[in-house]
N, CA and C atoms as an extended XYZ file, in Angstrom:
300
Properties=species:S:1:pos:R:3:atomname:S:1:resname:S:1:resid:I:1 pbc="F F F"
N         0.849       -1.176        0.000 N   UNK     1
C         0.000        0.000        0.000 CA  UNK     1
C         0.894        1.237        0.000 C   UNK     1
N         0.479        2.163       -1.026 N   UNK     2
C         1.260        3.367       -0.752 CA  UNK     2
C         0.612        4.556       -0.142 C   UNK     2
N         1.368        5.091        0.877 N   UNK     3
C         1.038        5.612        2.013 CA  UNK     3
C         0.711        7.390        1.686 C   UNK     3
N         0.087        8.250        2.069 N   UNK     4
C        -0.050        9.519        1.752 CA  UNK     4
C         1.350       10.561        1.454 C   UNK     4
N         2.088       10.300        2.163 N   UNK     5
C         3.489       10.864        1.936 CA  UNK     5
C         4.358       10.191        0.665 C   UNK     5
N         3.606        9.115       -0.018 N   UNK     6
C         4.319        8.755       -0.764 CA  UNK     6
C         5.604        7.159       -0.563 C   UNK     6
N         5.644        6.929        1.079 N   UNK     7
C         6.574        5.967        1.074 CA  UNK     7
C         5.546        4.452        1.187 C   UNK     7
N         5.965        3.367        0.655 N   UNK     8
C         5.428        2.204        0.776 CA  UNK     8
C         5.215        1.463        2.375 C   UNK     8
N         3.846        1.181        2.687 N   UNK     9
C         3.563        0.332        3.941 CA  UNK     9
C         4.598       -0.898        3.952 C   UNK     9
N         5.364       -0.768        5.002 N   UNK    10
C         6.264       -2.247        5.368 CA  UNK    10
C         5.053       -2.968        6.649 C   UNK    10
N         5.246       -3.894        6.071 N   UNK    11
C         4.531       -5.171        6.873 CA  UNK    11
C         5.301       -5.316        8.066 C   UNK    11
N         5.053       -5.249        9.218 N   UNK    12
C         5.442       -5.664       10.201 CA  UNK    12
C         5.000       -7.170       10.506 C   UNK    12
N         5.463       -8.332       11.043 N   UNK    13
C         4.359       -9.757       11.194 CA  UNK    13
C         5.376       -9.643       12.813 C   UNK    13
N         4.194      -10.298       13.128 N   UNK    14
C         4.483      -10.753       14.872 CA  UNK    14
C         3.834      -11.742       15.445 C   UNK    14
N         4.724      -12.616       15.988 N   UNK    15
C         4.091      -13.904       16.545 CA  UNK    15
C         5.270      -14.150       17.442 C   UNK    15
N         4.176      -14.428       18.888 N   UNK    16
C         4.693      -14.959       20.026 CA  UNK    16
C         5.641      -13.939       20.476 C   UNK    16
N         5.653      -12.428       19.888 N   UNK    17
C         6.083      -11.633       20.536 CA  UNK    17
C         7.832      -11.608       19.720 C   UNK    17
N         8.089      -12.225       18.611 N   UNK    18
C         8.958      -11.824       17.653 CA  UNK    18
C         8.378      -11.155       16.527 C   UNK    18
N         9.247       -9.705       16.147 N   UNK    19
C         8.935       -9.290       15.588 CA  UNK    19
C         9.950       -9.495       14.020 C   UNK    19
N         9.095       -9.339       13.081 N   UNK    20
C         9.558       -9.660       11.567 CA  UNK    20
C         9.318       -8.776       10.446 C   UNK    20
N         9.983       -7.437        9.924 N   UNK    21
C         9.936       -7.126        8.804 CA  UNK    21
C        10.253       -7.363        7.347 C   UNK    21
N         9.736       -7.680        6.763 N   UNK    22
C        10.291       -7.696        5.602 CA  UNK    22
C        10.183       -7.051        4.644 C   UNK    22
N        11.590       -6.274        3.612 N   UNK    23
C        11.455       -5.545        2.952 CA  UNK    23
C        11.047       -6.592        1.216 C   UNK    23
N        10.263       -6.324        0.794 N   UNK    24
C        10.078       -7.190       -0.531 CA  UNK    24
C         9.972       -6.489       -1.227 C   UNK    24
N        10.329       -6.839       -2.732 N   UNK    25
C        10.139       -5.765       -4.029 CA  UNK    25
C         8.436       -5.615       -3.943 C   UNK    25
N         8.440       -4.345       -4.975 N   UNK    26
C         6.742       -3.895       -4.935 CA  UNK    26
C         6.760       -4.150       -6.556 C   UNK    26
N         5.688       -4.527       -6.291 N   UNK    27
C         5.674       -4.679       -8.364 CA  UNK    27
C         4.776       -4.265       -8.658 C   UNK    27
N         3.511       -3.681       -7.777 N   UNK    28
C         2.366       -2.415       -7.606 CA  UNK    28
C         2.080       -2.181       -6.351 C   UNK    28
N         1.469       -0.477       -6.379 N   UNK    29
C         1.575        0.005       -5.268 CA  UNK    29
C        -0.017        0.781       -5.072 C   UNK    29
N        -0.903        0.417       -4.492 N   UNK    30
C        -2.017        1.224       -4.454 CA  UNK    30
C        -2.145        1.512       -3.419 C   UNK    30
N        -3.517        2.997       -3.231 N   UNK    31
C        -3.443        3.787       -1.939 CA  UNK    31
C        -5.015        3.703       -2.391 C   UNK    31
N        -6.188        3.105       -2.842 N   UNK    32
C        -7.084        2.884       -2.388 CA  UNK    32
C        -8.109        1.471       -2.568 C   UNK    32
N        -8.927        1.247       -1.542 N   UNK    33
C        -8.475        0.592       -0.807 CA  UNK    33
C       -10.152       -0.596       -1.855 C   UNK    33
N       -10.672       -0.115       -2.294 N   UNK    34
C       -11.503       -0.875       -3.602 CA  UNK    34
C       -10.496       -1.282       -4.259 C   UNK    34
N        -9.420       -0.734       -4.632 N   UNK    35
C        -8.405       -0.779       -5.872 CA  UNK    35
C        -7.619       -2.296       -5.284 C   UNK    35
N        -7.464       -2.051       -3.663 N   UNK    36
C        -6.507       -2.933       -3.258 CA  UNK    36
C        -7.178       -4.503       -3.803 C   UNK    36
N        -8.428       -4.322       -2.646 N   UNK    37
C        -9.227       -5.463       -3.310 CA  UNK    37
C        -9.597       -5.699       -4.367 C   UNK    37
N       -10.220       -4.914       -5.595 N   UNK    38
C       -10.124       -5.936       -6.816 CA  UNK    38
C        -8.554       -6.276       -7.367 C   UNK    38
N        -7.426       -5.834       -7.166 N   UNK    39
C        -6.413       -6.311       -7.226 CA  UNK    39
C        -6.020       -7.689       -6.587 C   UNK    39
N        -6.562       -7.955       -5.481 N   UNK    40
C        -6.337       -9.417       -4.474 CA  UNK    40
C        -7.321      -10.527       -5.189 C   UNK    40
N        -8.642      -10.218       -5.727 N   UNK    41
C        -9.374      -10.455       -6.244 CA  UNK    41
C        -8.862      -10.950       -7.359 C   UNK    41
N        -8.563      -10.494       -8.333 N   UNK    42
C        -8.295      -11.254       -9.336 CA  UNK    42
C        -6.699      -11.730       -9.404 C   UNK    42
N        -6.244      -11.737       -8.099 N   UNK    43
C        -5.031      -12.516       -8.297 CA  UNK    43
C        -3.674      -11.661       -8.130 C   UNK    43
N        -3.419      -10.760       -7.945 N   UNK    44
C        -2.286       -9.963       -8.820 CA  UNK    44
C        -1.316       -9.676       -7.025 C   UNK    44
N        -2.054      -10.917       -6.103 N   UNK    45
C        -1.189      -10.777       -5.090 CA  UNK    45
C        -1.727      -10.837       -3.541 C   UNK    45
N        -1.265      -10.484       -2.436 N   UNK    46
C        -1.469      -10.339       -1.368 CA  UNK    46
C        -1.672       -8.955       -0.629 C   UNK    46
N        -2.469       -9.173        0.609 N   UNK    47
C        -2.640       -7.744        1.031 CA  UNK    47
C        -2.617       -7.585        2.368 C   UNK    47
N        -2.663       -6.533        3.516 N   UNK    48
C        -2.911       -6.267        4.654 CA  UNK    48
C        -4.134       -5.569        4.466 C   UNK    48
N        -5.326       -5.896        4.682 N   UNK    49
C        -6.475       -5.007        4.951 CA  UNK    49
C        -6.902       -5.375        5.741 C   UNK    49
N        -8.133       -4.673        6.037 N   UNK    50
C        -9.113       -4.673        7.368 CA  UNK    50
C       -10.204       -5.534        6.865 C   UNK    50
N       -10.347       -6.552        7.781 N   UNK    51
C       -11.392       -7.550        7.619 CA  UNK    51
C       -12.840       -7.256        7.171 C   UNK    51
N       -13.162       -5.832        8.357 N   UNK    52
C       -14.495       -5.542        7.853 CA  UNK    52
C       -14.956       -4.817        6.729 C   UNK    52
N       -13.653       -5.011        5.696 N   UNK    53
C       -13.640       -4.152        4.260 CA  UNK    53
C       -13.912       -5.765        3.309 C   UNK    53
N       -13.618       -6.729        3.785 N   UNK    54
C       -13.518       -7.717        3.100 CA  UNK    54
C       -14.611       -9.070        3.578 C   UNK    54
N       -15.075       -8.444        4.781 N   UNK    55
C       -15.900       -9.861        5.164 CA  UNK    55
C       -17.108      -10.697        4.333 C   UNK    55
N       -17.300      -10.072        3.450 N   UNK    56
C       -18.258      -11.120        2.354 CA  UNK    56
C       -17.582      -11.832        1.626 C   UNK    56
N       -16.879      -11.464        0.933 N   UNK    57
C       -15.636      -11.885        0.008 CA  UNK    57
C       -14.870      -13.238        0.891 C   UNK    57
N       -14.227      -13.112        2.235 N   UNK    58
C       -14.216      -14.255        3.359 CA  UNK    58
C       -15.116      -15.312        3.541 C   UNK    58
N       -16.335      -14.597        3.581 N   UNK    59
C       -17.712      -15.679        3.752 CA  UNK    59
C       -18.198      -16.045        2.741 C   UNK    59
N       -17.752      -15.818        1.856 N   UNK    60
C       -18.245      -16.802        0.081 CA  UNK    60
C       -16.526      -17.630        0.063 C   UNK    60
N       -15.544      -17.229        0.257 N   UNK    61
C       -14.472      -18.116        0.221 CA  UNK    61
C       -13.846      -17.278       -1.208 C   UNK    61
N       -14.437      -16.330       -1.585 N   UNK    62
C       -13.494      -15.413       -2.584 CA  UNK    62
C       -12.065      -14.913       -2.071 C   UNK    62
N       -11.871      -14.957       -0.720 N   UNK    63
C       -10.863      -14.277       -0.444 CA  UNK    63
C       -10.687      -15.269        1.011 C   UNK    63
N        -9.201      -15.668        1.336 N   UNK    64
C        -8.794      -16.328        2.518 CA  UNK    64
C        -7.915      -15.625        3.543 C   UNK    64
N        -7.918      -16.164        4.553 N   UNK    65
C        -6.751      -15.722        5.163 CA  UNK    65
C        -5.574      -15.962        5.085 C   UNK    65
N        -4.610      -15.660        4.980 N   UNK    66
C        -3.266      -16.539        5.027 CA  UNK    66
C        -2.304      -15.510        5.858 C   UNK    66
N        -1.150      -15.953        6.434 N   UNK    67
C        -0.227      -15.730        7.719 CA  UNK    67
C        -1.101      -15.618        8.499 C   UNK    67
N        -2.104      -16.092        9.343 N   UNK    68
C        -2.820      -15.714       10.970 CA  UNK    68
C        -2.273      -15.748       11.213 C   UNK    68
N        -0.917      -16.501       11.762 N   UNK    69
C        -0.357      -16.820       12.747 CA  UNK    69
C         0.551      -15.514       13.103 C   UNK    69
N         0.933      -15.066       12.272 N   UNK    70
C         1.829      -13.408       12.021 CA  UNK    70
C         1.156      -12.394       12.353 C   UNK    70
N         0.021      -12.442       11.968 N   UNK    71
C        -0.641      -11.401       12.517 CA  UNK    71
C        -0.909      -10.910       13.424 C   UNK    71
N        -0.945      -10.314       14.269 N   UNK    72
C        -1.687       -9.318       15.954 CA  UNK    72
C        -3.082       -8.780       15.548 C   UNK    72
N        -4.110       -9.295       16.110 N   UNK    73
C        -5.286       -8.631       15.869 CA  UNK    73
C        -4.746       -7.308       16.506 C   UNK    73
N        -5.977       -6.457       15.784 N   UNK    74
C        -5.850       -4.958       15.348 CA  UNK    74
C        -7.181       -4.463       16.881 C   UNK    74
N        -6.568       -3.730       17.800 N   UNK    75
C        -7.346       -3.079       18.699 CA  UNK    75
C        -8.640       -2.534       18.667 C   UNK    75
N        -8.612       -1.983       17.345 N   UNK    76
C        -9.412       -0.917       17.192 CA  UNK    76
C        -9.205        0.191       16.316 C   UNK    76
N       -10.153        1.123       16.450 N   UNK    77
C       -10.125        2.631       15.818 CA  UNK    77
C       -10.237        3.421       17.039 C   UNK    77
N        -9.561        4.456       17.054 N   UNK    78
C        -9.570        4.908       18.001 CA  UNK    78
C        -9.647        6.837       17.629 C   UNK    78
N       -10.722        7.717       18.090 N   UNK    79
C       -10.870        8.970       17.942 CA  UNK    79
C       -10.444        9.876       19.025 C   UNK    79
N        -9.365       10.899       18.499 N   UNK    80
C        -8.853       11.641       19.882 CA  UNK    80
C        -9.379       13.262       19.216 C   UNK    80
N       -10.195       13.808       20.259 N   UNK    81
C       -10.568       15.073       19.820 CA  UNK    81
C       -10.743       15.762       21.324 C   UNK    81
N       -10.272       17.538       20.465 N   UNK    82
C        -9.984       18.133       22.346 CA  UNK    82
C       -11.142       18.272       22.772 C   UNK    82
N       -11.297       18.439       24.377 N   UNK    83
C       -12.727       18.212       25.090 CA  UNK    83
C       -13.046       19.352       25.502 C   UNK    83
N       -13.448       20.034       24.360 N   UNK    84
C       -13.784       21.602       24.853 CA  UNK    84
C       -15.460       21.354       24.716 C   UNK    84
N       -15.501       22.579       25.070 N   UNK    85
C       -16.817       22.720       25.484 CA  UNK    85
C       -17.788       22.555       24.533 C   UNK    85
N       -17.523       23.456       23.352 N   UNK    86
C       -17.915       23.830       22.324 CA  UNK    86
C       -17.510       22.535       21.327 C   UNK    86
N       -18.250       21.207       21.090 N   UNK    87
C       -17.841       20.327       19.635 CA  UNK    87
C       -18.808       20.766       18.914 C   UNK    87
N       -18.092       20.917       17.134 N   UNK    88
C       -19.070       21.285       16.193 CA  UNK    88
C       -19.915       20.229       15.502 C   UNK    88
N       -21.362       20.487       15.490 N   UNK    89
C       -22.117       19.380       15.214 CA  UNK    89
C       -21.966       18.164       14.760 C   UNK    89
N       -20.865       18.391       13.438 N   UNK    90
C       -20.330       17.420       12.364 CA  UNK    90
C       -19.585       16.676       13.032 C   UNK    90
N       -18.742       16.999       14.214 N   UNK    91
C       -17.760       16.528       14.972 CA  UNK    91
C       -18.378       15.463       15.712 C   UNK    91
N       -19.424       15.967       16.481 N   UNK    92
C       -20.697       15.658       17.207 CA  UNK    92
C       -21.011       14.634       16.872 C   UNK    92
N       -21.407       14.371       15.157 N   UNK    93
C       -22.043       13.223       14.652 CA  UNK    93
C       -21.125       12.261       14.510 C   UNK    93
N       -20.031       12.563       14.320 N   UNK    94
C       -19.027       11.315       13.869 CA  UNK    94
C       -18.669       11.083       14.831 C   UNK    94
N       -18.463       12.104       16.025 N   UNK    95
C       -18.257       11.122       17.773 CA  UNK    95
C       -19.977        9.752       17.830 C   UNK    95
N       -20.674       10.352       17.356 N   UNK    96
C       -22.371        9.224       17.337 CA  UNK    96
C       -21.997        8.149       16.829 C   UNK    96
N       -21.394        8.092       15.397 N   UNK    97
C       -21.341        7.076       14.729 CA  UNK    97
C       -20.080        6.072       14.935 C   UNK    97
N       -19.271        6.866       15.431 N   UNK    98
C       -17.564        5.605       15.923 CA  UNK    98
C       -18.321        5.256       17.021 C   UNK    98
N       -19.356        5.719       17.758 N   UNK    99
C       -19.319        5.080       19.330 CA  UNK    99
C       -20.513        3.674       18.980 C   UNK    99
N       -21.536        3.797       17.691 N   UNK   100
C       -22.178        3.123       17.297 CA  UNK   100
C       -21.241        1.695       17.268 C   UNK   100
């Protein structure tokens, strides 16, 4: 995945608390994230995404998992905004909908 600044996502993998980078050639590089998946989709490779971008595709068997074992489930999303008094509505709503 290529990242907003322009440099390529390195995979970190971790298991049992060793950690493993690896630098691998890129032979394409996308930054969105439909693009990623029909790219995995028809073959043209492997990916790090977020499950709940892909969970139908999982549950028909279009798409598998592979390294679990490397992986660290992912915490969360997490929203940090200052606690003033005053949040603007829009702010307001998207604090509604992450807490959904």
């Amino acid at each position: 995945m290529r990242l907003s600044h322009s440099g390529i996502y390195h995979w970190v993998l971790e298991k049992g608390g060793q950690k493993l980078q690896m630098d691998l050639p890129v032979r394409q590089a996308l930054n969105e994230l439909a693009a990623i998946k029909q790219a995995v989709l028809v073959g043209l490779g492997i990916d790090f995404i977020s499950e709940w971008f892909i969970k139908d595709e999982l549950k028909s068997g279009a798409l598998a998992r592979v390294l679990v074992p490397w992986c660290p489930s992912f915490g969360g999303l997490r929203l940090y905004y200052s606690g003033h008094r005053f949040v603007p509505a829009r702010l307001r709503a998207l604090i509604g909908l992450v807490h959904e």
